[in-house]
Each structure stands twice: as structure tokens, then as C-alpha cells.
C-alpha positions as CSV (number, residue, x, y, z in Angstrom):
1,X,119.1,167.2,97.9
2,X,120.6,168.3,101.3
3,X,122.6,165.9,102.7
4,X,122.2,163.6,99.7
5,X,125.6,164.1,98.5
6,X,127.9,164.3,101.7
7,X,125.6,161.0,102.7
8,X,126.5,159.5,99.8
9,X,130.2,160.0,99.7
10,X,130.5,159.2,103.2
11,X,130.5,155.6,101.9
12,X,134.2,156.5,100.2
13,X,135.1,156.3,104.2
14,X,136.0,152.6,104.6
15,X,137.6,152.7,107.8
16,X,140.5,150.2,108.2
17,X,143.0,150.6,111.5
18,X,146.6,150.4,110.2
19,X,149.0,148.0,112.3
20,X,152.6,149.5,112.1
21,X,154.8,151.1,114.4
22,X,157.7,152.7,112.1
23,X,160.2,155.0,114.6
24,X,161.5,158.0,113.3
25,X,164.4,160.3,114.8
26,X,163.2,164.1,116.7
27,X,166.3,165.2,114.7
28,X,168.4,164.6,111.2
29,X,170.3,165.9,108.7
30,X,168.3,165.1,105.9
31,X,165.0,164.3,104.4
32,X,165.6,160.7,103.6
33,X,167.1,160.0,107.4
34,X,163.5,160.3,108.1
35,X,162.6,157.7,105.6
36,X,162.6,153.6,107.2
37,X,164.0,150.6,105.8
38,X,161.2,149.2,103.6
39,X,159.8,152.8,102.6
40,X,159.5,155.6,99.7
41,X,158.6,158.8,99.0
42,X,155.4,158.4,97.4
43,X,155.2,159.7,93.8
44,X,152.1,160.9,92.2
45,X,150.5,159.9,88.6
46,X,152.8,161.7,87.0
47,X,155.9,160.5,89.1
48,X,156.5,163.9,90.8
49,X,157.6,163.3,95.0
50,X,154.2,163.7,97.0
51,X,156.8,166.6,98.7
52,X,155.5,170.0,99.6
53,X,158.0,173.2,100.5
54,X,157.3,176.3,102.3
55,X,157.2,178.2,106.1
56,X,154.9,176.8,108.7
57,X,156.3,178.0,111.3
58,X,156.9,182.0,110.8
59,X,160.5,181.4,111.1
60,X,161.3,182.4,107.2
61,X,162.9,178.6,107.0
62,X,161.7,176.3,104.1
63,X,159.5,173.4,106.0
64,X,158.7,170.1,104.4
65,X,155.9,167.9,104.0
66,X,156.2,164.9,102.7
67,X,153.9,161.5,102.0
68,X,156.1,158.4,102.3
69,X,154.6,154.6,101.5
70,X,155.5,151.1,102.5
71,X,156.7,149.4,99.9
72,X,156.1,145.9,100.1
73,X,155.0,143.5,97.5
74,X,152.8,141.0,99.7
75,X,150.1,144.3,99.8
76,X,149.9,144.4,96.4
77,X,147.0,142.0,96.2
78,X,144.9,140.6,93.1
79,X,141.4,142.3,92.5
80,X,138.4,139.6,91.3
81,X,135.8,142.8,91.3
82,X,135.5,146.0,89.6
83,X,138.4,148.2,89.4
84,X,142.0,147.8,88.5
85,X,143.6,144.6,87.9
86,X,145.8,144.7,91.1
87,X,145.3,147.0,94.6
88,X,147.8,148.3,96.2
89,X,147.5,148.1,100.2
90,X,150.7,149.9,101.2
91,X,150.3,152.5,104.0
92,X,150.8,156.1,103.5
93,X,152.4,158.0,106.3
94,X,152.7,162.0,106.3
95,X,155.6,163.7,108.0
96,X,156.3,167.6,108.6
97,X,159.5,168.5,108.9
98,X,160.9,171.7,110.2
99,X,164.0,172.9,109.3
100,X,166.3,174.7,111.5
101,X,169.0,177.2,111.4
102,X,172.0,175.0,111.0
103,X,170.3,173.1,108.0
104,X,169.0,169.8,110.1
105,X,165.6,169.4,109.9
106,X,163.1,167.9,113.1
107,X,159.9,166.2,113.0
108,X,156.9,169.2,113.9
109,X,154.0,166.4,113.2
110,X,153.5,163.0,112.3
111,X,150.6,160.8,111.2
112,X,150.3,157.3,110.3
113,X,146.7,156.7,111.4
114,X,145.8,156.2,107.7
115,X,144.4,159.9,107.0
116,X,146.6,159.3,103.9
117,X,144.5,156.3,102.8
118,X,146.3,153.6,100.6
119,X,146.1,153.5,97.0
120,X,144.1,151.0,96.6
121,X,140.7,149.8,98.4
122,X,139.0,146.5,99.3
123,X,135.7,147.4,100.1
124,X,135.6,149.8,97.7
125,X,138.1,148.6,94.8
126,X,136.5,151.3,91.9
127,X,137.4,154.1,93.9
128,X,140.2,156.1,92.5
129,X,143.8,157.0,94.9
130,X,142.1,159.5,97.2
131,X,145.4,161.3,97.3
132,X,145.6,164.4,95.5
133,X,147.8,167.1,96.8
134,X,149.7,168.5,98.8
135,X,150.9,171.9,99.5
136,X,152.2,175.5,101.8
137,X,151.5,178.8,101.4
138,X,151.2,181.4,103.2
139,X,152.2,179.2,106.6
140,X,149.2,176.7,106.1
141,X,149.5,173.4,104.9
142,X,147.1,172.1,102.8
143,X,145.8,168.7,102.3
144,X,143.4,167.7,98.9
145,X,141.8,164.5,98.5
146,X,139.8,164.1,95.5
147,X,136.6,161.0,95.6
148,X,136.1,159.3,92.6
149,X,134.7,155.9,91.5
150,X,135.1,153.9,88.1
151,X,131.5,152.3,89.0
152,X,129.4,151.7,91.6
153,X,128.5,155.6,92.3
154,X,128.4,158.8,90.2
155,X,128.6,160.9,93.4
156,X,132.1,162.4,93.2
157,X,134.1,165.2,95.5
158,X,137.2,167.5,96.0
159,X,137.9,167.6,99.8
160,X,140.8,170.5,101.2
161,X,142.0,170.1,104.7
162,X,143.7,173.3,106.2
163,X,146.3,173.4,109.1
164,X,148.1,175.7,110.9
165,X,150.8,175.3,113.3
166,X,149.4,176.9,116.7
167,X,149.8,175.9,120.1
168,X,152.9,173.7,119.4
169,X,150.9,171.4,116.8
170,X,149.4,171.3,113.9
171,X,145.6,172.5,113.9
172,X,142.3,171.9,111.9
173,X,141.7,175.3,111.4
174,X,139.6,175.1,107.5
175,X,137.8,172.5,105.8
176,X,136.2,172.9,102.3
177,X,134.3,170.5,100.1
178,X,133.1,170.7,96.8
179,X,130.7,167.4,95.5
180,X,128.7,166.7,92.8
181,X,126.9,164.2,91.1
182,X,128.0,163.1,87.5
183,X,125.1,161.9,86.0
184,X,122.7,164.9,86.9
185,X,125.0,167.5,88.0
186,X,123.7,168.0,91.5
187,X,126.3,170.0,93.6
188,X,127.1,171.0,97.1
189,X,129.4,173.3,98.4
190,X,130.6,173.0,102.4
191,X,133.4,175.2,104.0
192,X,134.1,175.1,107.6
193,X,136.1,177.5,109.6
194,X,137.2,175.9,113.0
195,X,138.8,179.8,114.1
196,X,135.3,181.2,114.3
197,X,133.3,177.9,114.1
198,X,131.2,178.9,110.8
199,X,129.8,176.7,108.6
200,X,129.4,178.0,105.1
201,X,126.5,175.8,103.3
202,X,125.8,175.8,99.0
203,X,122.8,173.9,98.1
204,X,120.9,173.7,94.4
205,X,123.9,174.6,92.6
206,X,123.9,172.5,89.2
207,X,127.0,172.1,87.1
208,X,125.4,170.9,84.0
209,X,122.0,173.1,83.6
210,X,121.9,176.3,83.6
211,X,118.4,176.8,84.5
212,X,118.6,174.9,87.4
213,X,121.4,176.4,88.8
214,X,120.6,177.7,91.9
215,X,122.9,177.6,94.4
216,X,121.9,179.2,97.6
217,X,124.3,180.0,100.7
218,X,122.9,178.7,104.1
219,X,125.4,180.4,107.4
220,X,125.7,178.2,110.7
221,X,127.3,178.3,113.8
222,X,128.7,175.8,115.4
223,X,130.6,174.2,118.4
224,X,133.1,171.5,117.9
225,X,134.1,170.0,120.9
226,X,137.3,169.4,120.3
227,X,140.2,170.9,118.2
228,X,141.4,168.3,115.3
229,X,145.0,167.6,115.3
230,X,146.9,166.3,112.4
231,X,148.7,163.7,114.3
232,X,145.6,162.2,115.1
233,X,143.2,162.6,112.1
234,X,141.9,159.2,110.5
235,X,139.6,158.6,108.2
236,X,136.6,158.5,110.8
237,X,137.5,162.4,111.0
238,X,135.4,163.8,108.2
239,X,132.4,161.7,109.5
240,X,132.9,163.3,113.0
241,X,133.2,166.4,111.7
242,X,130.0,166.3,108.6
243,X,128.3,165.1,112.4
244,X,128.8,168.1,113.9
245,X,128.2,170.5,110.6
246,X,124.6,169.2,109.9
């Protein structure tokens, strides 16, 4: 069972390189001068703003982060497979915004290096919007994605990324995953603390049988070579990472 279900779901990772160059200003007034022609704030299933409020940077001012998408009809293309009847292709971009004293706001991070994976998918067109939340407390910003496919696999997973603004950017610092399989109810447990380079491992958990639930905690130290920055997150990073965690 070890590996089985972070092997597995490593196949959601479809990596595609996004070609777009949007410019934003260092400096605005508002939240929608951040915004380009041909954009939107991205709204979840429930048509809330993918928006996120709270202090990142210690400075008892009420940061933003917010998940903006291109909105352009020629990437909404027709599915012939499994999966929805159309995909939609449109880039996600994430921007942090800090807000200053005199009520402007200026851009603390940016990335649009498809870490914020489009709606839909062509390799994979049965997996669900990856998307799931977004959110700040207690000066971390938190990122869920949530793997999930129609058909094709029962393997399913929650996945939190946690930053912190340090060192003038916007750092990896906590990663925690929680898969399972739906069929059998075969779960796994990771979390990863980048401060002090733990790895937390849950094996022979089960969410379905009782009896075979037995979930046991495995404790491992390791050395990352680098420090993970939001700007430059993709969707390769998880696989680096899981690389580095086994």
C-alpha cells in the first residue's frame, strides 16, 4: 500500500506550460486595477469570488489573495471522451496583494505558472476542477486542491499548501495530503514541514472498515534542496517534492 496512492494520483499531474505574459502594475488603488483586459475574478461552484482576506505580512493590514481567469471563449473546447460536455482551458493566475497604509494595495507575489491548474483537462477530461480553496489565518496563506475523477480512477485526494511570507517572498513552509481510495477505502496521510524538514507518514488507515483500520505514523527527516517559492511553483512541484519525501 505505500506509495500506492501518492503513485497513483501523481497521474492527476498533467503537466502543460502556459504561454501568456499578462503585466500587472507594483502599485494600485484597487483590486480590479490588478485585473487585465480579457480577465475575471474566478468564482467557485457556488459563485462566491475565489478571494481570500487576512494579514500576511504582520502589519495588522487586511492582504488579499485572489485567483483571476482568462476569459476567452476559443479555450472552451468540445470534449468527445469521458467527462463534461465542454472543457474549459482558461488559465488561472494567483495574485497577493498587500495593502498599505494609505489604502492602495501592491503586488507581494505572483504566479501564473499554472499552479492554479485550469478548469478543465485534456489528458485527463474526468478529473474534477482541482481548485478548491483558498484562505489566511493566522499570517499563512493557504492553498487546497482537492483530486477527483468521474471515471478512469477511484484514487481520490485533498492536497493543502501552506506559505508564509519570509525573507521578502512567499515560502513553502507546510504541505499536507490526505488520499484515499473509493472503492476499498485504502488511505494515506502525508504532512511535510519545510521549517524543520519532517515528514509525517500515515499508512494502513481505512475509511470504510473498521477492522482494518490501522493507521500507523512513520517520522522522517529530510533535506530539500531548495526552498519552494510561490512565484515559481507549477504543477511539476508536488512531484519534486513526493521525490524528495519517499
Amino acid at each position: 500500500m505505500k506509495r500506492k496512492l501518492f503513485l497513483i494520483l501523481s497521474l492527476f499531474l498533467i503537466f502543460s506550460l502556459y504561454a501568456f505574459a499578462e503585466s500587472f502594475p507594483q502599485k494600485a488603488k484597487s483590486i480590479n486595477d490588478f485585473i487585465p483586459k480579457g480577465w475575471k475574478i474566478l468564482k467557485d461552484e457556488n459563485g462566491s469570488n475565489f478571494i481570500t482576506k487576512g494579514d500576511l505580512n504582520k502589519d495588522n493590514l487586511e492582504d488579499i489573495a485572489i485567483v483571476i481567469e482568462k476569459n476567452d471563449k476559443k479555450n472552451i473546447k468540445k470534449n468527445e471522451s469521458l467527462g463534461p460536455d465542454e472543457l474549459n482551458l482558461n488559465p488561472r493566475i494567483l495574485l497577493v496583494l498587500f495593502k498599505e497604509k494609505d489604502g492602495t494595495y501592491t503586488l507581494a507575489a505572483k504566479n501564473d505558472k499554472g499552479f492554479i491548474q485550469s478548469e478543465g483537462n485534456e489528458e485527463l477530461p474526468s478529473l474534477a476542477d482541482t481548485l478548491s480553496n483558498i484562505s489566511i489565518k493566522k499570517n499563512v496563506l493557504k492553498i487546497t486542491f482537492n483530486y477527483f475523477m468521474s471515471a478512469g480512477s477511484w484514487a481520490t485526494s485533498t492536497e493543502v499548501y501552506i506559505f508564509r511570507f519570509q525573507n521578502n517572498r512567499f515560502e513553502l513552509i507546510g504541505y499536507e495530503s490526505n488520499a484515499y481510495m473509493r472503492n476499498s477505502g485504502e488511505e494515506e496521510k502525508r504532512s511535510i514541514n519545510f521549517s524543520t524538514n519532517k515528514v509525517k507518514s500515515t499508512t494502513g488507515g481505512n475509511m470504510f472498515e473498521e477492522k482494518e483500520n490501522k493507521p500507523k505514523d512513520e517520522w522522517t527527516n529530510v533535506e530539500f534542496e531548495k526552498k519552494y517559492i510561490l512565484d515559481e511553483m507549477t504543477e511539476k512541484t508536488l512531484e519534486e517534492i513526493l521525490g524528495h519525501a519517499y
